[in-house]
Each structure stands twice: as C-alpha cells, then as structure tokens.
N, C-alpha and C positions, 0 to 999 in steps of 0.2 A: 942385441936382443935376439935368441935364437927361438925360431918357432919350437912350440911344443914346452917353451920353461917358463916360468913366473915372468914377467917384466919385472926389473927394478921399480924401487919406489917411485923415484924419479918418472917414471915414463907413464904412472896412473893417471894423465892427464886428459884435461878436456880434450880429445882429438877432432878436427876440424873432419867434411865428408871426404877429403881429397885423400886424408893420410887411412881413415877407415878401409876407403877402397880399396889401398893398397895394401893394408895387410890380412884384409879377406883375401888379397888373389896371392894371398903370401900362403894363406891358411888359417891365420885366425877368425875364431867365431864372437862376436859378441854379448854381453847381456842384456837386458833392457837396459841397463847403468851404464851412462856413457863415458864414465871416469874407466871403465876396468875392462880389458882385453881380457878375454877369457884364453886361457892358457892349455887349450887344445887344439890338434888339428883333426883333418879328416882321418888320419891314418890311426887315430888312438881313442876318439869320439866314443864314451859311452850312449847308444842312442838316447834312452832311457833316462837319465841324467841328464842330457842335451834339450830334453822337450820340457822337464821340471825344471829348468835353471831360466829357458829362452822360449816354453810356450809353443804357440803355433809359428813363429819367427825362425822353429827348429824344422821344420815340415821338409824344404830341399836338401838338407843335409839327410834327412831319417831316408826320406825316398831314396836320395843316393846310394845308401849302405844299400839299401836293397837292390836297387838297379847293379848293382858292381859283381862283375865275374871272378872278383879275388875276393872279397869277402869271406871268413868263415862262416860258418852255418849258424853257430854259435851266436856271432851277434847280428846276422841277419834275425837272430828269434828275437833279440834284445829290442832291433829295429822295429818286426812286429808288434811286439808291446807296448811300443812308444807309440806308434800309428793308434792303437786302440787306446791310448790314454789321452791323444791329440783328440780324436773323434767322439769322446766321451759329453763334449760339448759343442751346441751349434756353429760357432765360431771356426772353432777347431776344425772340426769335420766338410767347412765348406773349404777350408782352406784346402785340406788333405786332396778331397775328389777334385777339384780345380786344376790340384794339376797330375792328373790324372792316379791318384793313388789306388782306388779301384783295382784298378786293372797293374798297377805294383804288386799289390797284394797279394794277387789269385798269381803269377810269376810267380814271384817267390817260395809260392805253397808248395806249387809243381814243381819247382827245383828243388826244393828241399823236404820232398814230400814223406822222408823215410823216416824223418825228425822230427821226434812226439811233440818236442816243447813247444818248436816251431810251426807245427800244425794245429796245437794248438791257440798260442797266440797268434795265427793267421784268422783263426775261426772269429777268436775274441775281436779282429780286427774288422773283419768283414760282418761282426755283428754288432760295433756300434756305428761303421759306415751304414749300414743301410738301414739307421733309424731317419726317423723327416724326410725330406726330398731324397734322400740320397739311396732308396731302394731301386730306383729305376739304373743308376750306374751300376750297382754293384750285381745286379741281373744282366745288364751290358755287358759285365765282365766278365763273365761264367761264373759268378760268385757263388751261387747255389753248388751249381757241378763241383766246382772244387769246396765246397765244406762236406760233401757228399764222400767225393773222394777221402780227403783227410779223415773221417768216422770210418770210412769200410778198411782204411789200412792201418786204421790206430784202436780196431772196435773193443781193445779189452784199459786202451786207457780214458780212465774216468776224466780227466781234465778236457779232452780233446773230445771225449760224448758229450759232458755239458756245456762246451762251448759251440763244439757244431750244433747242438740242438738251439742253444740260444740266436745262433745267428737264421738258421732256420723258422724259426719262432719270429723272431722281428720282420725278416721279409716276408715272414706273411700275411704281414697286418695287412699290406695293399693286397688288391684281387690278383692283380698278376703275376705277384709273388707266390701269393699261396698257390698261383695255378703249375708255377713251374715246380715249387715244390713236388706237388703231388705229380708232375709229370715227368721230373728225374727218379721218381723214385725217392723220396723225401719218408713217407711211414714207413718204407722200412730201414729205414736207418735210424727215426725214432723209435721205433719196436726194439732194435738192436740193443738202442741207448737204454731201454727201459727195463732190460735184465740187468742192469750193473745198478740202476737207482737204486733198490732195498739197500743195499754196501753203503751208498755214497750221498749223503743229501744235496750234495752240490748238483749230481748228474738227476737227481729227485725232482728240484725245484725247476731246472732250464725244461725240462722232456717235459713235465705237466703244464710250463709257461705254453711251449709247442701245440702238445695236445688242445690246448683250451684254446685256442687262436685257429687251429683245425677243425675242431670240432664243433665252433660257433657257425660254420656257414654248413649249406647243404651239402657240397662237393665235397666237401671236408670230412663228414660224417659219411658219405658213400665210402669213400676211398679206406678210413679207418675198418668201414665195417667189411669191405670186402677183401681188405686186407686178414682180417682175425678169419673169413671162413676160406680164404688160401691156404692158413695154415703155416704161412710163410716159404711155403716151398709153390703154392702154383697148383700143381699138380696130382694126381689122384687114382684110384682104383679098385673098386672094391672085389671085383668078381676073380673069383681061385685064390683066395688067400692073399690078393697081391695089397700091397701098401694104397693106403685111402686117409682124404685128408676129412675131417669132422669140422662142422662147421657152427661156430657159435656167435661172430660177429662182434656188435657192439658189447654186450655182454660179456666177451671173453676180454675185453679192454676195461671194463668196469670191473670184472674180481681183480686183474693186476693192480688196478688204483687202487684199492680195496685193501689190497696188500700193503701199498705204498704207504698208504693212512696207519697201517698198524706197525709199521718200521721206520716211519718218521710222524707221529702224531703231533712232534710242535710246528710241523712245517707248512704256514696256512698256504701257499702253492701248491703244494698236494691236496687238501681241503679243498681247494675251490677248483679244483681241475674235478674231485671225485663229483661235485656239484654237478660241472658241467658235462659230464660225461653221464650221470644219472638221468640228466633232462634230457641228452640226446637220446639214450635208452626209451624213455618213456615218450619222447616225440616220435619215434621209430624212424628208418632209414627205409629209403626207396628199394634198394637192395633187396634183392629177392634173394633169404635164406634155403640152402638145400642142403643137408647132411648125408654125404658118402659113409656106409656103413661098412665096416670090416667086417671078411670072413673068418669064422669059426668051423673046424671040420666037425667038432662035438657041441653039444649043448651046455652052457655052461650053466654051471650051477649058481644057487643063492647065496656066496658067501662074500666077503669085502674081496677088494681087488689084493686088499696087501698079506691076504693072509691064505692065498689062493698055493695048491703046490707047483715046487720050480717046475719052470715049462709047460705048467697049464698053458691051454692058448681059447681064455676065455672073457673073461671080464677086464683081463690087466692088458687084452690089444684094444681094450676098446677108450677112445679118448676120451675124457667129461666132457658133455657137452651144459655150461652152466645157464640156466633160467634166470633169465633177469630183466624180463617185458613185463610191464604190470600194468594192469587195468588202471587207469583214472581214476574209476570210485572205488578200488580195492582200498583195505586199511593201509596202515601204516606199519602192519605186522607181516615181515616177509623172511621168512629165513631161508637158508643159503641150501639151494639146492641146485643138485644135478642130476644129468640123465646119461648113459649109454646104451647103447643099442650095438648089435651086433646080429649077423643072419647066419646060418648055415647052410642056401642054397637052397631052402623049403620053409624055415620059421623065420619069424622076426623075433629077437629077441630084445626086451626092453628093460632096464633097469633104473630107478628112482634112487639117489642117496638125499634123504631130508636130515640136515641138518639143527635140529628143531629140541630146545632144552627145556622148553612151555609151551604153554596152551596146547598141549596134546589129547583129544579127541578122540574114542574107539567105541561106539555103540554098540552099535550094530555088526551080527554076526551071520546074518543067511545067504543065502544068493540072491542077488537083486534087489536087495534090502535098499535104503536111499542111503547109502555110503557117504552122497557129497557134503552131508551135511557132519560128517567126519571127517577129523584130519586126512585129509585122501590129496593121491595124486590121479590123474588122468592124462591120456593119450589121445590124439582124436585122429584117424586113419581116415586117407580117402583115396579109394584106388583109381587110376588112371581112366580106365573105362567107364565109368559108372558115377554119375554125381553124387550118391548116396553114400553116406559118413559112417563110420563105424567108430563107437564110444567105447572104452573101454576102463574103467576104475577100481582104485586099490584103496583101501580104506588099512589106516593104521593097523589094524587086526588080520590083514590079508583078508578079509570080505572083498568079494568082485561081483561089478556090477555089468552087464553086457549090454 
C-alpha cells in the first residue's frame, strides 16, 4: 500500500488505534468513517476538500499548509478558504483559534500579501474568526492591521473590499474592535471600499454592514463625519488660489448611500444602512463643521458648473457642499440640495443648486418682501468679532430679503 493511492479493497478494514497512528505518521488522513483511509497526503492535500470531507478534524493539516515555507501561494489561498469555512461555525472556529489560527492567518496574509485571491480569502478568514468570543484573538493578532493592509494593496479588487470590509464590520460589534478600527484608520479604507460598491453589490452589502455597526455608536459617527469634511486628503488652503478642502460631513456619506439605493435598489443592506445614516444625520455629530472656501481671481458668474467656459476658474473649483441636517418638525418634503461658495479675497460668493420637480413657490417680488414663505434658500453669517448675525434670502424669483 503506497501512500498517496487508493488502498486495496482488502485493506478497507476496521483498523485498530495502533495501526491508525501509524499511518497518520505515514501520511495518511482519515474520515470520520473508520473503514476508509483517505487516500492523500500532506504533500497533495486539497485544503478545502480536506475541511468538507473531515470538518474541523481538518484544522492542523489546513494550519500546516499555511505555516509551511514551501508551500505555493496558490494553495496557501486554498488553505485560507478552508479556515473561513471551518470558522463559519461555533465549533469550527473554537477549534481553529485554539490553536492558534488567529495569528496563522494574519502570517499568511503578510507573506503573501501581493496575492488578491489570497488576500482575500485571508479577509474572509479573519472575518468569520472574529465573530463570538473570538474578536479579542484576532485583535491579538494584528488582524485589523492586516485586513487594512490587504484593502489599501488590493483597493481596485472588489472581492478583497468586500471581504476586508466585512471582516472590519464584524470586529466591530465589540467596543474595542470598533475602537481599533477607527484608530488604524478603518473609514478610510471603507470610504475606499465605497467607490467600487455602485459596480459591485457584493462590495455594496459588506461597506453598509460596516457603516451601520460604525455608525450606531457615537465615536463612530464622529470619526465618519470628520472623515467626509477631510475630504480624504487631511489637509487644506484656501488663501491665493491654493487647494482647500470643503467640508460636508455626515451628509456627504448620506448622498453616496443615496447613490447606493439607486444602483442596487433590491439590496436591503443598503436600505438599512441609508436608514441608519439618515438618523445619525438628523441626531447630528459632535463635530464641529467648518468649510475651507476656494479662491476665485474673478467673480463668477450665475450659470451651472458644467456649462461654464473651459478654464473658467469659477463655480466648477468650487466642491458641492450637500444639505442634509433637517429640523425634527420639518415635513417629510426635502429635496436634494446643494451649496458652493467660493471668495475672491474681498466677497463671499454663495451658490444654492435646489433640486426641486414640485411644490415650487414664487410670490413675492420686492425687496424685503417675506420671501421665506417662498420656495427660498437662506444663509446665515456671523462674523468673528461681533455676535450679531447677518440673514440673507433668495426666493425662487431671485427676490432678496436682507
């Protein structure tokens, strides 16, 4: 009987523990059925096939592959697959971190970190170990760090954004999870993930599981909002023309959801993420909003941004900043608006796009007529020195009220 081929018929037999042992350290694996040697070794072992044939019984063989410096990459990903399908169930998953899989996992990742599939089936791995008890090991283990890692060197493949996001998403059900999230740098690697969702509903459904496990606590909702008025880059400047970031916050994560709902409408984790991101909207964020305004050397004019001529440098430098704070007793009729602003070093310049197909309102025509009771927008200014506000209103008609 040569390891690695069928046994004879003859040799399907009951085997006593003494002859078992020996041809484990021969090479052979077992099934649960104790009539039938299974007829692989280490060296030919599909992982994946070895956890569906032998369960969690497979666990130090799958680890092996991974732990092993000849290995190809190839089926170390196989490996990782098989860890995430072991871990899919309680059983499974205590067996896997017992002996140390955790911390196999995130190894593996970093070795083979240039390797999509394998990045991410590591994600998918370290995202159903660290469902139940098992968030605190796989935070032991750098596990965050590396699903982080694996999204910023894989950020245009969809498989490996909606698995890092889901594994992200699970550890943050605990406090401590979410806190390292948010202190590796966790939203912006879902911010990342969340330009590829419209394409992909797979990467659609993990990013709003994220957001919405984010977004239910307070720190969550800071971090989100002061993420959107970054801009993503941090950094900013408004004075000589130079680069300035605009700042919209929560809001500017609630039109992308907004988006999401209109590029995947049957996908209720988009739905309920836009739920939850509207409540934090209307529960507001501690966050103190400030808008860095862009310079204009000229004045620009009243026309749309997209129809402005090439090389204006007027309404098209300036970012949308979208409105989406709404009063408690306001109705249920809000339509989708925006604002830009831009200075020239002497004016402020301010710009309204209402988005609005009904209930349009135009009275009133004089100066200082009561406009608000028109479809109108308003500004409210308050200069540094002076507590005293300055109002300023536009009624559908261009009526201004001061």
């Amino acid at each position: 009987m040569s390891i690695g081929k069928q046994p004879a018929t003859s040799d399907l037999r009951l085997l006593d523990e003494t002859e078992r042992e020996r041809l484990r350290a021969e090479g052979w694996h077992f099934s649960s059925d104790k009539r039938k040697a299974v007829a692989t070794t280490d060296e030919d072992v599909d992982p994946l096939h070895l956890v569906c044939r032998s369960g969690a019984l497979a666990s130090p063989t799958v680890l092996g592959v991974l732990r092993s410096l000849t290995r190809p990459v190839e089926l170390k990903a196989r490996a990782l697959l098989a860890v995430a399908t072991l871990a899919e169930k309680g059983h499974g998953r205590g067996i896997v971190l017992s002996q140390g899989g955790a911390d196999v996992v995130v190894h593996a990742m970093r070795e083979g970190a240039n390797h999509s599939t394998l990045a991410a089936n590591g994600c998918a791995a370290l995202a159903n170990l660290a469902l139940g008890e098992g968030a605190s090991k796989v935070l032991a283990a750098q596990g965050v760090e590396a699903t982080l890692e694996a999204m910023a060197a894989h950020a245009g493949h969809a498989a490996v954004q909606a698995k890092g996001a889901l594994a992200l998403a699970n550890v943050s059900f605990v406090d401590e999870g979410e806190a390292r999230v948010l202190e590796a740098g966790g939203v912006r690697a879902v911010a990342g993930a969340l330009a590829l969702a419209p394409l992909d509903v797979a990467v659609a459904e993990e990013v709003c599981d994220c957001l919405v496990n984010l977004a239910s606590s307070a720190s969550g909702r800071s971090a989100l909002d002061a993420f959107a008025m970054w801009g993503g880059d941090g950094g900013g400047g408004g004075g000589g023309g130079g680069p300035a970031t605009v700042s919209a916050g929560l809001p500017a994560l609630l039109a992308s959801v907004r988006a999401l709902c209109r590029a995947h409408p049957e996908c209720s984790n988009v739905r309920e993420c836009l739920a939850c991101i509207e409540r934090a909207v209307s529960v507001g964020c501690p966050s103190r909003r400030s808008v860095l305004v862009r310079f204009t050397p000229v004045p620009p004019r009243l026309v749309s941004p997209d129809t402005e001529p090439a090389g204006a440098l007027s309404w098209a430098r300036a970012e949308p900043v979208l409105l989406g704070s709404y009063h408690a007793n306001s109705s249920a009729h809000r339509p989708h608006v925006e604002a830009r602003l831009l200075h020239d070093g002497r004016c402020l310049f301010v710009r309204f796009d209402v988005h609005e197909d009904r209930h349009v309102r135009a009275q009133y025509g004089a100066c200082n007529d009561p406009v608000y009771r028109d479809s109108c927008v308003e500004i409210f200014l308050q200069v540094t020195r002076s507590p005293s506000d300055c109002e300023r209103s536009t009624s559908d008609c261009a009526t201004q009220i001061v």
